[in-house]
N, C-alpha and C positions, 0 to 999 in steps of 0.2 A: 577731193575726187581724184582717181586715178585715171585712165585712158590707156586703152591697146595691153592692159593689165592680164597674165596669163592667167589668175585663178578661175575667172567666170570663162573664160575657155574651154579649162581643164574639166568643168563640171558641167560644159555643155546649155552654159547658160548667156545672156547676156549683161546682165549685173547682178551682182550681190551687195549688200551693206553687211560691214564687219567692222565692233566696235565702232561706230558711227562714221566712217569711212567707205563711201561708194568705189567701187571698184566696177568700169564698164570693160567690155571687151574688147570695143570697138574706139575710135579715135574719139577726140570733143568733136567732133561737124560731122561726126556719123550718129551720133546720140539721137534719137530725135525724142523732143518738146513730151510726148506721151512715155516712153521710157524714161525720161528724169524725173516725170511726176512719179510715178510708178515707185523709183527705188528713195526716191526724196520721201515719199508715204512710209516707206518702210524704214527708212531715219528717224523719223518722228516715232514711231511705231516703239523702237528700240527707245529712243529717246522718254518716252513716258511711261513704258512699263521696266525698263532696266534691260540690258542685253540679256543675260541667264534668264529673266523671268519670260523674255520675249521669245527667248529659243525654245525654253523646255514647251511653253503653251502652241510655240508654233508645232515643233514635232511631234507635242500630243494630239493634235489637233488634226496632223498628219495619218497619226500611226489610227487614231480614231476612224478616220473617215477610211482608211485604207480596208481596215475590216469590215466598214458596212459598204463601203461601194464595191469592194475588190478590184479598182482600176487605180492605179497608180496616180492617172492623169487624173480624175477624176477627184479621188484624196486631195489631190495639191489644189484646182480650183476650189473646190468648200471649204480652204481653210481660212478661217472670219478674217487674216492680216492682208492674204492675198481679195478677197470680195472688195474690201478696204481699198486696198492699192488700185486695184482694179476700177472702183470707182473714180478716185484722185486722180487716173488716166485722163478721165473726161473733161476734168477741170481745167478752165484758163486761166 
């Protein structure tokens, strides 16, 4: 895991997983408990379906939902890895 790492800055996010490597924004004791589950779901995620095969289904999944909802925001909640992640949130 990285920390205080420029990339999920640069794209306005708080963490990304890249090649099985979390990278957060923010320090280790600013993380909290619901964001590591969140990006640790999406490790596994990569981890079981292969990074390329994880990517292209995520951004087809993207590009899918973007045409039928026409909301960006929207597109990125329906995509089945983020409902996933989104879930694993909840988990102790």
């Amino acid at each position: 895991m990285k920390y205080n790492h420029w990339l999920p800055r640069t794209i306005g996010v708080n963490g990304i997983v890249l090649f099985g490597t979390i990278y957060y924004a923010m320090s280790e004791n600013e993380v909290s408990d619901r964001l590591r589950r969140h990006e640790e779901k999406h490790r596994e995620q990569q981890e079981e379906d292969g990074y390329f095969r994880f990517k292209i289904k995520y951004g087809l999944s993207f590009v899918k939902n973007l045409l039928r909802y026409r909301n960006f925001r929207m597109a990125y909640y329906k995509i089945p890895y983020e409902i996933e992640a989104r879930e694993a949130e909840k988990e102790e």
